[in-house]
Structures are given as C-alpha cells and as structure tokens.
N, C-alpha and C positions, 0 to 999 in steps of 0.2 A: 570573446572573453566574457565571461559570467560574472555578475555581481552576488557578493555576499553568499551563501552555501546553507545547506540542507540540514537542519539538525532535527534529528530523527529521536524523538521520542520512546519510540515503542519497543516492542518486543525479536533479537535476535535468538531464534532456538535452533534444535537440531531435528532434519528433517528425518523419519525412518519410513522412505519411498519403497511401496510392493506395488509388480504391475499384476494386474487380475484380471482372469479373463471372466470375472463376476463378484459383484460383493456376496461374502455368506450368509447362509442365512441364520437365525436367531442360532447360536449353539452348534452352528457349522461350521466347518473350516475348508479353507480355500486355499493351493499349492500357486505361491506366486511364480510368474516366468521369470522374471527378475526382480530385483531387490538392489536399494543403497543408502548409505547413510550418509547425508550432506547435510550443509547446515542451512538456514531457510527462514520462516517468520520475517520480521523485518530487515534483515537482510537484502530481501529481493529487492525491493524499494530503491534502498541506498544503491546497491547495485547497479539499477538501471538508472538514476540521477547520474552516477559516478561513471557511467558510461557514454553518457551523453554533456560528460565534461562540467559537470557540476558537485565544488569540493561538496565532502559529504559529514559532516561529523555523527556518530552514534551517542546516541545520549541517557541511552536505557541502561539494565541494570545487567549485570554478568557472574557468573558464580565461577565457585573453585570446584576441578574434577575434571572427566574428560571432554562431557561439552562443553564447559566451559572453556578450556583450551581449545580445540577445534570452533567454535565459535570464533575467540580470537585471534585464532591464527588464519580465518578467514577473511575476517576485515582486517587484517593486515595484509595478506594479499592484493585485495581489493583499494590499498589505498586508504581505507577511512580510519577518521581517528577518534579514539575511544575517550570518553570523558568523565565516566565512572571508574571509581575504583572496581576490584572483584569484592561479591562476598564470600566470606569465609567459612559460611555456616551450611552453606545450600549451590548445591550444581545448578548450572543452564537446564531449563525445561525444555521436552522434547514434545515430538509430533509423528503419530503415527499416519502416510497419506497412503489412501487405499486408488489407485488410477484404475479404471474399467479401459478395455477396448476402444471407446467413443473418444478417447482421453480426458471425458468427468473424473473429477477426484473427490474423495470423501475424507473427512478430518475427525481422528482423536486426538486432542494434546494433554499433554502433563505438565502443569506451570512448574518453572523453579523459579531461581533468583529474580528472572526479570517482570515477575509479578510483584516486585518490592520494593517500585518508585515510588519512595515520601518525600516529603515537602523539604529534606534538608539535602534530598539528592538532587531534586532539581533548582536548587539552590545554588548548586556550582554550574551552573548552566548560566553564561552569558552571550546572548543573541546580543549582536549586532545590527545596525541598521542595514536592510538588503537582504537580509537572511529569511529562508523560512522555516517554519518549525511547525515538521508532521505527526500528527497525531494520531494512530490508530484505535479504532475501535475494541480492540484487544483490551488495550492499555485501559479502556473507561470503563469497562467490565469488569477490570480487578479491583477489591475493594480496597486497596492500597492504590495504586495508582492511580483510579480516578476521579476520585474527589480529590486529590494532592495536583491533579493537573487541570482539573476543573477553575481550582483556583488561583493557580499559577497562572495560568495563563489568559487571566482576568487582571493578570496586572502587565505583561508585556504593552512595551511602549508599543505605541499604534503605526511605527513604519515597519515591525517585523510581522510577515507576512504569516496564518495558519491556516496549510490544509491538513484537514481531515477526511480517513477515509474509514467508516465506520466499521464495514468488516462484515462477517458471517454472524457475527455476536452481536448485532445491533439490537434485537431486541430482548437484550440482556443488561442493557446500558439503563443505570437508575436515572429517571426522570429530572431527579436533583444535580445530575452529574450530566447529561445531555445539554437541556436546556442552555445553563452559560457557555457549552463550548459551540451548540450552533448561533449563539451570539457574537461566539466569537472570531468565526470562519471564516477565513476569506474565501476561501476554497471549499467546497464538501463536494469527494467523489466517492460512488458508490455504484454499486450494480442494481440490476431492474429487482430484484429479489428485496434486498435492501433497501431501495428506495419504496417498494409496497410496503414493508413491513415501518418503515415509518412514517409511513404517512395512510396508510388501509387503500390508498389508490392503484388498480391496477393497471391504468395505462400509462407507463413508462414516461409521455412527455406530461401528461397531468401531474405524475408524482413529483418530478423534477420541478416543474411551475412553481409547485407547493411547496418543495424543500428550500427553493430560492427566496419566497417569501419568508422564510422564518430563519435565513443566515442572516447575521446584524452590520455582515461590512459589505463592501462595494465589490466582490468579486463575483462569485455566483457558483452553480453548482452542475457537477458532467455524471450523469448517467449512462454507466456503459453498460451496452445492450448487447453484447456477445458477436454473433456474424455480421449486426446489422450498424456496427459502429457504437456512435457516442451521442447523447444527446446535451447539448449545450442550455445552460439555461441562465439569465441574469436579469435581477428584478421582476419587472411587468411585465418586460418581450417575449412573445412569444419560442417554445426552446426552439432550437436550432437543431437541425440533425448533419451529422459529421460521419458520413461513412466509412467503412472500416475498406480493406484491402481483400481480394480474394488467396486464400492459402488452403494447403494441405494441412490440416489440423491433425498434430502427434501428442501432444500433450498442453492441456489447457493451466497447468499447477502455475503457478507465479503471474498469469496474463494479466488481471487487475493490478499487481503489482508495480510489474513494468510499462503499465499505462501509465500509472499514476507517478511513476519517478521520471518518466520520459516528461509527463506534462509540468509537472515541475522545474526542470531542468529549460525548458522549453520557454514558461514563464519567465525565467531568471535570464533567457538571454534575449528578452526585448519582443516575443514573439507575442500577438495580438489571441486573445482565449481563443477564435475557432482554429489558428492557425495551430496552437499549442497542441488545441485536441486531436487534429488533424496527423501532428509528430506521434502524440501519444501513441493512436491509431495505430500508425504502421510500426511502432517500436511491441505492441501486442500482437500485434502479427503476427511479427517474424518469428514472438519469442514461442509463442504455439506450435512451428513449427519444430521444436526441439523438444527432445526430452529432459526435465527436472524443471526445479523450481528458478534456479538464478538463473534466465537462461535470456537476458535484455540484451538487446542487440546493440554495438555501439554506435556511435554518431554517425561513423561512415555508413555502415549498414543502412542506416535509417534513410538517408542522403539518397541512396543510391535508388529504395524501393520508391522512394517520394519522387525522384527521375524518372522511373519507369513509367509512372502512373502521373505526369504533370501533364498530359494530355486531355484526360477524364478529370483532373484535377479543376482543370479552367484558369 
C-alpha cells in the first residue's frame, strides 16, 4: 500500500508517432513504415506511477477539440484523475516523434492549452501530506507556467515531496525560473545529455555530484545513463552506479519517463533511493522493449525481471 499520490504537474499531449528508416534531410521527405496517433507528453510518467500502484492525479492544463478529448479519455482509462477544468479557447498540443531503425526518437511539438498553467490554476491544487508533485521541465520552459510554478511551489509545506525531471528543454529553462525550483527538489532526474547541459560537465558521475550539490532538500539526484543504468547521487557521497538490465531494444520513446514514475512509485512505497533506482531500472527496460511511448511495465512485470536477475543482483 502506497502513501499519498503523484500529482503531476506537467504537460499531457497528443503523440503523432512515424517510424523511419532515416530522418530527412533539410527539404526532404521521408515514407514512414508505420504511423499512429496516441497520446504522450506526461502521460507516460503518470502511467508508469499508476502502474506500479501509485494513485496518480494530473494537474496540468487540457483544452476543448479532438486531443483534448482523446487526451482525456486516456487518463480515464488509465485510472488518473483530472484536476483542471478544460479550456475553451485552445485544443491539447501535439507532438510530432520521428523513431529511426536504432529506436532514437526526434521531437517536434506544437504547444496548446497545456502551455497555460497560471498561478490561479494551480491554485486548485491541494497536495497533501505524503504526496509528490512532478514537475517537468516542459512546464519551466513555457513562459506561463514557469514562473507560476517557480513560485508555487516555493510555498508547498515542506512534507510534500518534488521531483523534477528537466526534460530535452533544459537549456531553455530561464535562470529565474530554474534556480528556486532546484531549491526546491527533493528529487532531480535527468539524462547524461541534460545533466551536461546544466552543469558544462561531461562525465556523467561529475555532473550528477554537481547537480546534487545545488538541489536544496535532503533527497538527491539520478542520472540515467541509457544501457549503462542510473547514477545515484546525494550530497557529498560519492554517486553510485545502479545498472540497468540487459534487453532487446525496439523503441527507446517514453524510457526516461517510465524510469522516472517507476522510481517514484518506488519511493512512495518505503523503498531505500538505490533500491528505487534499481525498480526504475528494470521498469525502463522492459518499456524499450516495446513500441510507443506509454509503454511502462506494471508492478508484476517489474517483480518478475528483478527475480530473474536477484542472483547478479546480490
């Protein structure tokens, strides 16, 4: 049984997945093998929380039209519960993902409604003691939502728990608008990419050292390194490395995602951070080995690969 639940911040859009057997070039065009349109952005997140048994609330913003509908008729699926009204003015923003062969994916989006969390939307947002509240780096990019959550979330009482996971956007995120919220972190997870770009360091367990030093609470911060796992990092200690699982890798779209809500979910049920990161681990595994973005493995699944592998485990 999990304490308290996930309220997700960020951004739910609508995915428009082509697979390719190469990105075009400048003024070229390219015949996809396949094609679909699902829904994605933060999504995936909640998704992989809400699978590994951790309630999930969405707390971002949603518009009227058809992804807006299809958005929510997704987290209605999925279980999660919506805490925004719709706006009436602007449809859900979409996302074009380009997959190559290797399963790299490459991202254009079109913001809509859910670029339009101000200060009186998250206003109807009441976290509870036990609860965490994820914030994506999407969300600190838009020039509405992140300074409205910049300082939002400079006022939450000090038992609900924030991670953040900065995103592909990170070094798009204003100075003004960074700054308080890796004060305000309990959590910061990010990829090797991400972690250089904020900090210029390019080895992986340097940058993570670095970003640990400049989050303001007691949690710390996971570096996920792709084949080679996670790296663990909290205060002064040295980071930790948390290896990942061997897989057939089909599509890599949603993997940070479903790290990042598996380890969440993970934290919420008592588990100690390397162990957390360790769940994450195999919850991105498994989800590689699928194709599309929501594609988190549930708690059984997870259970089952961490059985396999509790021998090399130790």
């Amino acid at each position: 049984m999990t304490a308290g639940r996930l309220v997700h911040t960020g951004n739910v859009i609508v995915d428009v997945v082509m697979y390719l057997p190469r990105l075009p070039e400048p003024g070229g065009d390219v015949l996809a093998s396949e094609s679909h349109i699902t829904v994605g952005g933060g999504l995936n997140v909640m998704v992989a929380a809400a699978r590994q048994g951790l309630p999930v609330s969405y707390a971002g913003m949603h518009g009227t039209g058809p992804f807006g509908d299809l958005a929510r008729a997704r987290l209605a699926e999925e279980g999660i519960e919506v805490v925004q009204p719709r706006l009436s003015d602007r449809d859900t923003g979409f996302s074009v993902v380009m997959v190559e062969p290797s399963g790299e994916r490459t991202f254009a989006t079109s913001a809509g409604a859910e670029a339009g969390l101000g200060p009186a939307d998250l206003a109807r947002i009441v976290p509870r003691p036990g609860d965490q509240v994820y914030v994506t780096g999407y969300s600190l990019a838009y020039a509405v939502n992140g300074p409205a959550l910049a300082t939002w979330l400079g006022m939450l009482p000090p038992e609900v728990a924030v991670i953040v996971d900065p995103g592909p956007l990170v070094a798009e995120i204003p100075r003004p608008v960074l700054d308080p919220v890796l004060a305000r972190a309990d959590w910061w997870s990010c990829n090797e990419r991400e972690a250089r770009l904020l900090t210029g360091l390019a080895e992986p367990a340097a940058a993570a050292a670095a970003l640990a030093a400049r989050t303001g609470r007691t949690g710390g911060v996971v570096v996920r390194t792709g084949p080679d796992g996670a790296l663990l990092a909290a205060g002064d200690r040295t980071p930790v490395v948390v290896p990942t699982f061997p897989v057939a890798v089909v599509d890599t779209n949603g993997a940070g995602d479903a790290h990042v809500g598996a380890f969440a979910a993970a934290l919420a049920q008592g588990l100690d951070p390397v162990a957390a990161v360790r769940r994450a681990n195999a919850a991105a595994a498994l989800a590689v080995t699928r194709r599309g973005p929501a594609t988190a493995p549930t708690a059984d699944e997870v259970d089952r690969l961490l059985a396999a592998h509790a021998d090399s485990l130790g």
